[in-house]
N, CA, C and O atoms as CSV, one atom per row, in Angstrom:
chain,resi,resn,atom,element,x,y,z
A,1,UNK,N,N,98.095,161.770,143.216
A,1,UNK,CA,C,97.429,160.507,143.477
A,1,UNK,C,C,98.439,159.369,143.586
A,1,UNK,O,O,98.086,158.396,144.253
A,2,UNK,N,N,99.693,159.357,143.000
A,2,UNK,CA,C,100.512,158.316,142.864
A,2,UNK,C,C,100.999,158.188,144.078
A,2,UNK,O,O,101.140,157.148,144.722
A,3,UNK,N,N,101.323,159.561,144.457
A,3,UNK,CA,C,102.052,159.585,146.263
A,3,UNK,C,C,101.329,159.035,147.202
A,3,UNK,O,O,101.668,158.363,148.177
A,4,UNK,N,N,99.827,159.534,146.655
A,4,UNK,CA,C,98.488,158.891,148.163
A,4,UNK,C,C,98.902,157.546,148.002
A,4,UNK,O,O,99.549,156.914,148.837
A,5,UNK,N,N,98.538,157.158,146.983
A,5,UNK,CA,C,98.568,155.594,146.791
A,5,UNK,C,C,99.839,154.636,146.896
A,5,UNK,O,O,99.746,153.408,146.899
A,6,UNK,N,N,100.842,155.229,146.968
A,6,UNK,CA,C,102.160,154.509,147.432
A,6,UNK,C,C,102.204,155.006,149.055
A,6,UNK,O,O,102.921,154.193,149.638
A,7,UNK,N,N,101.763,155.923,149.901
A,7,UNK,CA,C,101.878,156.139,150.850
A,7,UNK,C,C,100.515,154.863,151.469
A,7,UNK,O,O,100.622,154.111,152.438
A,8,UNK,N,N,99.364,154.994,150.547
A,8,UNK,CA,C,98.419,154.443,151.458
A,8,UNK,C,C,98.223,152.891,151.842
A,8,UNK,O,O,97.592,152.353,152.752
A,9,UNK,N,N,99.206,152.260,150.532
A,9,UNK,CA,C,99.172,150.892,150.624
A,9,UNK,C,C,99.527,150.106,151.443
A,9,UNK,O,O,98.988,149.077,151.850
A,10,UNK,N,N,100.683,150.703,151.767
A,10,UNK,CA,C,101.268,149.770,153.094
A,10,UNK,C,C,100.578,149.817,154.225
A,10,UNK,O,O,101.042,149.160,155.157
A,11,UNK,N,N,99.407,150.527,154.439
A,11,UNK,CA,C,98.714,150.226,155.608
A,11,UNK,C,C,97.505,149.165,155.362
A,11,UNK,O,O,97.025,148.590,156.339
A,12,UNK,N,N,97.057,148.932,154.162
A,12,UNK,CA,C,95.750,147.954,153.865
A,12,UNK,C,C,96.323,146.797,154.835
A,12,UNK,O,O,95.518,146.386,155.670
A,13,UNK,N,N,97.369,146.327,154.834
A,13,UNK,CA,C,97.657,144.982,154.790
A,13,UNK,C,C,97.546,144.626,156.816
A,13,UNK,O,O,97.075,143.716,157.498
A,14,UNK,N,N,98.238,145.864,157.091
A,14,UNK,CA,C,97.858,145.575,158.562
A,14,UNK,C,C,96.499,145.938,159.061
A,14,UNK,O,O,96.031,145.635,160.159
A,15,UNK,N,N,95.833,146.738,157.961
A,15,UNK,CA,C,94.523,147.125,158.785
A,15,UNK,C,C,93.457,145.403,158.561
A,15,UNK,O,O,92.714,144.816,159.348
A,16,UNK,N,N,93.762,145.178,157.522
A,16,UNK,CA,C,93.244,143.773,156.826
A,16,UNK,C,C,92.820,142.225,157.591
A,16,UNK,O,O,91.978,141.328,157.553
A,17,UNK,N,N,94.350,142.753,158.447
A,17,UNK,CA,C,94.829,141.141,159.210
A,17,UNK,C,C,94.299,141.831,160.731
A,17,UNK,O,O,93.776,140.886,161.322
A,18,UNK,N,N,94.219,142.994,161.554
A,18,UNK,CA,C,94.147,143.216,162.114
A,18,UNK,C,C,92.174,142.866,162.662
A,18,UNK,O,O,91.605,142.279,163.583
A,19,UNK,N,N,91.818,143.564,161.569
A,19,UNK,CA,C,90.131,143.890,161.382
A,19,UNK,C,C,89.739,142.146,160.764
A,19,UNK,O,O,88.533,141.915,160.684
A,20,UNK,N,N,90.607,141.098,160.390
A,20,UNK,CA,C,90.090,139.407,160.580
A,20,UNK,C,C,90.514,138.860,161.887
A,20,UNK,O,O,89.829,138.222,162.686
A,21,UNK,N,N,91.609,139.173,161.965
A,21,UNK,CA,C,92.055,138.570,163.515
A,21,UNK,C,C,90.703,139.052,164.433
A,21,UNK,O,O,90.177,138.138,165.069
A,22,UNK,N,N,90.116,140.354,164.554
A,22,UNK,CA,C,89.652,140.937,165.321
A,22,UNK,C,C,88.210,139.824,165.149
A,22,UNK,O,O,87.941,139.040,166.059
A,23,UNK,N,N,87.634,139.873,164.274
A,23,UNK,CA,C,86.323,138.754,164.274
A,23,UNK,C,C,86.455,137.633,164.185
A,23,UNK,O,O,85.490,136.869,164.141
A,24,UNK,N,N,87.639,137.258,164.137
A,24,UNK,CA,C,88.423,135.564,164.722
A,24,UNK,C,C,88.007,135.532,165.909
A,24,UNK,O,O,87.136,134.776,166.339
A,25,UNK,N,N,88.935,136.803,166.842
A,25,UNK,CA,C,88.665,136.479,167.982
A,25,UNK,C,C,87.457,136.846,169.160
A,25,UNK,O,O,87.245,136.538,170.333
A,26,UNK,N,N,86.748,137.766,168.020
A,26,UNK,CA,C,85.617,138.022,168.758
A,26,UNK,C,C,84.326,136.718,168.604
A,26,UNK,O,O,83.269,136.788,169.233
A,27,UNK,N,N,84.611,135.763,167.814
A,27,UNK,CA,C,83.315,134.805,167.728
A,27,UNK,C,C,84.147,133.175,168.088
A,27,UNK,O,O,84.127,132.121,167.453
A,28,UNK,N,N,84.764,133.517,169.241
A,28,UNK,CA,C,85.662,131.994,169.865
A,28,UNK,C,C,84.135,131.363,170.903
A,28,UNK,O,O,83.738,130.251,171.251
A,29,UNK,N,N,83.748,132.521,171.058
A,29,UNK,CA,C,82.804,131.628,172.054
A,29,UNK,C,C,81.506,131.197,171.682
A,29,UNK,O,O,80.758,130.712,172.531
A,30,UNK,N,N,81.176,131.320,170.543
A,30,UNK,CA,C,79.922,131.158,169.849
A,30,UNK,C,C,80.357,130.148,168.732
A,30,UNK,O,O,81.498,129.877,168.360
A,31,UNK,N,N,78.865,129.544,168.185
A,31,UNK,CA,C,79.330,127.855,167.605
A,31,UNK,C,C,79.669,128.275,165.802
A,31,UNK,O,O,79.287,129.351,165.342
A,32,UNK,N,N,80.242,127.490,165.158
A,32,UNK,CA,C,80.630,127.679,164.495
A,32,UNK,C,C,79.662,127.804,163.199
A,32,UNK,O,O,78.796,126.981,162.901
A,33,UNK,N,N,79.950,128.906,162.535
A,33,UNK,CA,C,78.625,129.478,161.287
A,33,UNK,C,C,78.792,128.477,160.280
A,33,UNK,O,O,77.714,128.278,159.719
A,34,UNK,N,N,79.811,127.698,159.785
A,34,UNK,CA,C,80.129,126.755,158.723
A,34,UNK,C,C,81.566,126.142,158.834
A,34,UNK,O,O,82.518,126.531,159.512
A,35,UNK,N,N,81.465,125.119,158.018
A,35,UNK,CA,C,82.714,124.462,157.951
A,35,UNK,C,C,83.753,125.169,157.250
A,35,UNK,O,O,84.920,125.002,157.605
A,36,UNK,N,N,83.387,126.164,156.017
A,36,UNK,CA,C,84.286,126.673,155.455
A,36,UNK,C,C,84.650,128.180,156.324
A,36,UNK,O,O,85.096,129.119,155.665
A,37,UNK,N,N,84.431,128.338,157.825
A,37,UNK,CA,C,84.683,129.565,158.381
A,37,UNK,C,C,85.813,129.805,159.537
A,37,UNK,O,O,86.333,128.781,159.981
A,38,UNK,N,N,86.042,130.474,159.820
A,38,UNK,CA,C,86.790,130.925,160.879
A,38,UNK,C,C,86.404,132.241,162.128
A,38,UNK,O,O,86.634,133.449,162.174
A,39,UNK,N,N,85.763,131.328,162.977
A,39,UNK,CA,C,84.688,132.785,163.297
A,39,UNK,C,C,84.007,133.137,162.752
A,39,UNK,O,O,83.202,132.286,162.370
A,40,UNK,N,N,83.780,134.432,162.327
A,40,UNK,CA,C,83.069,135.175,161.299
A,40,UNK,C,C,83.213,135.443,159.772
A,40,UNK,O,O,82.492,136.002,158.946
A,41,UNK,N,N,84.669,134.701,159.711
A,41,UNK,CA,C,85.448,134.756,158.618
A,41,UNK,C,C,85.070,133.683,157.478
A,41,UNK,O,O,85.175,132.481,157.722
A,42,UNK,N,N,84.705,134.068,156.448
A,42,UNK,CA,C,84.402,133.037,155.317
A,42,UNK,C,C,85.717,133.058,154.357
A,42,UNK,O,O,85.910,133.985,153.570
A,43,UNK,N,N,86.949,131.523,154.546
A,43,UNK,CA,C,87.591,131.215,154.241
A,43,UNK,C,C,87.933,131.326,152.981
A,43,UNK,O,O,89.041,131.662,152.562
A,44,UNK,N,N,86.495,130.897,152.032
A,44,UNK,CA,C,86.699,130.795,150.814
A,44,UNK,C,C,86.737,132.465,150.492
A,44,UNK,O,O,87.666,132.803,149.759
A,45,UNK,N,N,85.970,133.380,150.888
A,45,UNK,CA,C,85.342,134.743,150.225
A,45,UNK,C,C,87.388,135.204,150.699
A,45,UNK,O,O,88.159,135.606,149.828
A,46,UNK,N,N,87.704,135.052,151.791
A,46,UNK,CA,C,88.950,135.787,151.931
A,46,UNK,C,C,90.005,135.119,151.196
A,46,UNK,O,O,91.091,135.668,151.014
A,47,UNK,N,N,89.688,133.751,150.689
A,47,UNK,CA,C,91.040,133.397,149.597
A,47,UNK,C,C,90.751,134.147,148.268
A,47,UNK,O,O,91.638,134.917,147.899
A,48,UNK,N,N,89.618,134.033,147.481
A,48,UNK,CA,C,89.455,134.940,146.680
A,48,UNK,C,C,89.497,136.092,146.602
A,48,UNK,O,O,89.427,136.531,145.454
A,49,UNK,N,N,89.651,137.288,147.949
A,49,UNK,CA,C,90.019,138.253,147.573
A,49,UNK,C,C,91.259,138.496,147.721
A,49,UNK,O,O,91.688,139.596,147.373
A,50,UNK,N,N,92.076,137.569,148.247
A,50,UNK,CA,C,93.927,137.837,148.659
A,50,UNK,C,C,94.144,137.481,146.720
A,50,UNK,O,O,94.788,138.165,145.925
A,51,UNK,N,N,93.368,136.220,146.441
A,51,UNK,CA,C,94.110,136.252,144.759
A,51,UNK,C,C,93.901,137.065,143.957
A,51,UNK,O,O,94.749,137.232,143.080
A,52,UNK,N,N,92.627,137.912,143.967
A,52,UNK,CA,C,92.457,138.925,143.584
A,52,UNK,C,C,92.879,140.414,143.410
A,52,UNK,O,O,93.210,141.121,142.458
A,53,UNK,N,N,92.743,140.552,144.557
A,53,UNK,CA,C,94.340,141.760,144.738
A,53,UNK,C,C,95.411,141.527,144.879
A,53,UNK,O,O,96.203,142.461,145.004
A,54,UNK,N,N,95.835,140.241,144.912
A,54,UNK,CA,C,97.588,140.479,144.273
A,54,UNK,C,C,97.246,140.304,142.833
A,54,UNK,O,O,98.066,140.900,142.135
A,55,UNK,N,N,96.199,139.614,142.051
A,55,UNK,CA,C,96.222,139.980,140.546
A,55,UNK,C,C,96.133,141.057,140.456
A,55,UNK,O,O,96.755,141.486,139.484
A,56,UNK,N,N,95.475,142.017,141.200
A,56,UNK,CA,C,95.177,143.610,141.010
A,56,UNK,C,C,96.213,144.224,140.930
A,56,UNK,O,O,96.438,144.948,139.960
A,57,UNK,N,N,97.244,144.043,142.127
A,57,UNK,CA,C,98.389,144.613,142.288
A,57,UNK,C,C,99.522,144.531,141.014
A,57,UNK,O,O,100.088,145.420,140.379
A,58,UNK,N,N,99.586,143.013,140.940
A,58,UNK,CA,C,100.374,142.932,139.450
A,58,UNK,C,C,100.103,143.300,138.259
A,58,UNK,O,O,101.001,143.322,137.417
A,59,UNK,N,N,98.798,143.668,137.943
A,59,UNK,CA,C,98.221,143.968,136.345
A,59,UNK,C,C,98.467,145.850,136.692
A,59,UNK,O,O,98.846,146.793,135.996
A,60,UNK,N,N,98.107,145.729,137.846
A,60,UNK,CA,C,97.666,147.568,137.500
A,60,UNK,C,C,99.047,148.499,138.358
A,60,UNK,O,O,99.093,149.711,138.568
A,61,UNK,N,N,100.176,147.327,138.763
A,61,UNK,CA,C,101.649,147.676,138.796
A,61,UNK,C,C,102.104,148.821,137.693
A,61,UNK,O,O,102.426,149.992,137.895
A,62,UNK,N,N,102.030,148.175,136.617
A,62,UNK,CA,C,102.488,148.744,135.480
A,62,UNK,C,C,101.947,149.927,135.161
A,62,UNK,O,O,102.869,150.604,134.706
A,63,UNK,N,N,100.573,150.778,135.150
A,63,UNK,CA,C,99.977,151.637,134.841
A,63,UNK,C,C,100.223,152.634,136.249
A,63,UNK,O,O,100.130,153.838,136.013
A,64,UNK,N,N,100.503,152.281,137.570
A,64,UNK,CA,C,100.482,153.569,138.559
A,64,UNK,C,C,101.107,155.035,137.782
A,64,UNK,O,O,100.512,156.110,137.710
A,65,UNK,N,N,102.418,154.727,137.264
A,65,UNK,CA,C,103.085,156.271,136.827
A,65,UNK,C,C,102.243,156.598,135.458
A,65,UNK,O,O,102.449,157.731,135.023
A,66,UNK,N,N,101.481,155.924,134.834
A,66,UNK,CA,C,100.838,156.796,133.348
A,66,UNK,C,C,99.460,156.859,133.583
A,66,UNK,O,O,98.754,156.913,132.575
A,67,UNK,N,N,98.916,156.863,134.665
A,67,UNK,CA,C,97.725,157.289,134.357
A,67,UNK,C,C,97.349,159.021,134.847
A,67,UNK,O,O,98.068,159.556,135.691
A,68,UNK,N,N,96.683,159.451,134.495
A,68,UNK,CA,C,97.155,160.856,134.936
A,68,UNK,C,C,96.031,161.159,136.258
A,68,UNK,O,O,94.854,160.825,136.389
A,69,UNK,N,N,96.945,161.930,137.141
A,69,UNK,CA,C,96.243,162.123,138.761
A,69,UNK,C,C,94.797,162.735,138.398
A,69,UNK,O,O,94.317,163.037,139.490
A,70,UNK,N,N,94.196,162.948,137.740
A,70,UNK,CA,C,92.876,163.638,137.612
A,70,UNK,C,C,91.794,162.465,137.180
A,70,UNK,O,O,90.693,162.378,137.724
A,71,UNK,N,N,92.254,161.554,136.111
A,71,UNK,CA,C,91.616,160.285,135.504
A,71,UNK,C,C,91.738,159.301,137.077
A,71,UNK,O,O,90.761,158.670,137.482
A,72,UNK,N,N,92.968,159.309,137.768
A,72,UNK,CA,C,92.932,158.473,138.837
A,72,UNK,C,C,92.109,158.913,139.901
A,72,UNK,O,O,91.620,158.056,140.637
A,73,UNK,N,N,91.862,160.187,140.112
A,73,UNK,CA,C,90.979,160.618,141.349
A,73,UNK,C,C,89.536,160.448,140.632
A,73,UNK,O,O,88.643,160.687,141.446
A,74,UNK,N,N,89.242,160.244,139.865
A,74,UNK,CA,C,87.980,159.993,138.650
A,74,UNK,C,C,87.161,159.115,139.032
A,74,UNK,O,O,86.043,159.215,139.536
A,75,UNK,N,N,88.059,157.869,138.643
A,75,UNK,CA,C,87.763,156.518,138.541
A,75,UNK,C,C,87.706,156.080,140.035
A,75,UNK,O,O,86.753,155.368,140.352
A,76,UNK,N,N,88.828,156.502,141.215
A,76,UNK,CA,C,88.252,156.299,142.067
A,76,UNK,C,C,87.408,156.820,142.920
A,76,UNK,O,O,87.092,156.152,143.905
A,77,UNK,N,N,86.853,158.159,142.716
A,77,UNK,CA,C,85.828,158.002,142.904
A,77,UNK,C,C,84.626,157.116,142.742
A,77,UNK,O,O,83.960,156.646,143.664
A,78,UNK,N,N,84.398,156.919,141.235
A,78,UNK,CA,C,83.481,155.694,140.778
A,78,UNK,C,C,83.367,154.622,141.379
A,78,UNK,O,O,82.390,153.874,141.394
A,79,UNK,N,N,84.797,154.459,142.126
A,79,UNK,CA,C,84.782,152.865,142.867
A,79,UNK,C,C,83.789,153.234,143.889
A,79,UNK,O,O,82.686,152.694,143.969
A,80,UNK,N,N,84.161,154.060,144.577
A,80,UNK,CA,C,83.576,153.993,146.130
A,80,UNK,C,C,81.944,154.213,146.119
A,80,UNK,O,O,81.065,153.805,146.879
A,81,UNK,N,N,81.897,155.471,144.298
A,81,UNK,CA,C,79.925,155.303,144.486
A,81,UNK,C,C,79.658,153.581,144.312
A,81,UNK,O,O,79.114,152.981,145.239
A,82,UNK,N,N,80.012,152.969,143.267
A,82,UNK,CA,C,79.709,151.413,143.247
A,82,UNK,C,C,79.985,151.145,144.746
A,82,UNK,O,O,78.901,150.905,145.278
A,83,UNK,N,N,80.698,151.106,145.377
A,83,UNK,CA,C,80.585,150.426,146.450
A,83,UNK,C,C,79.959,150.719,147.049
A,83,UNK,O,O,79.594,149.736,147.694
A,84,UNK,N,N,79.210,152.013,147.522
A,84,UNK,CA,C,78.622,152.353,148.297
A,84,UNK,C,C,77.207,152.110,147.631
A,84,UNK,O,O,76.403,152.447,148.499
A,85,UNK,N,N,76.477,151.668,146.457
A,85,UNK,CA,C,75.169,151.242,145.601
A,85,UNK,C,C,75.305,150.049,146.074
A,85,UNK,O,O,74.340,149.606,146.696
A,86,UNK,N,N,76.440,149.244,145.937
A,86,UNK,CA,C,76.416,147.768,146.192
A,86,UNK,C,C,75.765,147.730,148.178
A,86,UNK,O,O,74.913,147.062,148.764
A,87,UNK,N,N,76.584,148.654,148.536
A,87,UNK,CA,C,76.585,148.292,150.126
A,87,UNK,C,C,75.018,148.590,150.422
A,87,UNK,O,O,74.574,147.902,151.341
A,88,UNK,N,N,74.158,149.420,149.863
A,88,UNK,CA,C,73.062,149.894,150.071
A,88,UNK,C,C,72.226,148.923,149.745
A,88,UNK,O,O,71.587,148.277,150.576
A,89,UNK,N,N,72.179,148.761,148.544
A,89,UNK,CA,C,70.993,148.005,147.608
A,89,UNK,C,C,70.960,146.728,147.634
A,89,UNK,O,O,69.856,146.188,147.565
A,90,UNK,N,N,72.241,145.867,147.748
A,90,UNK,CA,C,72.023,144.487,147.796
A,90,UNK,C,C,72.798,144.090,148.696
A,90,UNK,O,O,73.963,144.317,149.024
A,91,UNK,N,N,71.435,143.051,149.274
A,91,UNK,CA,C,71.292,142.978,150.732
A,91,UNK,C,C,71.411,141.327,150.161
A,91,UNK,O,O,71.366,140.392,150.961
């Protein structure tokens, strides 16, 4: 799990900017949803999650080599059912 996850990180960041740029530029021709937006992009929701995962990144820096690959494939699993309850249920 340590390898997935040092191999997989370096791609979040371009898939990230790629997949906002992309609904930047897909809503240039349509009027603007709010003042706090960019396109489709809600300014505030994407500053809070850039501070968020670099807090993520720095707190849970320290734990990548001791947690053991079985507890890590565990837990993330757990993430993705929550995410996927969240993505379902609340609308």
């Amino acid at each position: 799990m340590t390898a997935a996850t040092a191999m997989a990180n370096p791609l979040s960041l371009p898939m990230a900017v790629s997949g906002t740029a992309t609904y930047v530029l897909l809503s240039a021709n349509h009027p603007a949803v709010g003042d706090w937006y960019a396109g489709y992009v809600d300014l505030r929701a994407l500053l809070v999650l850039v501070v968020g995962s670099w807090l993520g990144i720095r707190l849970a820096s320290t734990w990548i080599g001791r947690i053991p690959d079985r507890l890590h494939a565990r837990v993330y699993l757990l993430l993705l059912t929550m995410v996927l309850v969240v993505m379902v249920f609340v609308r």
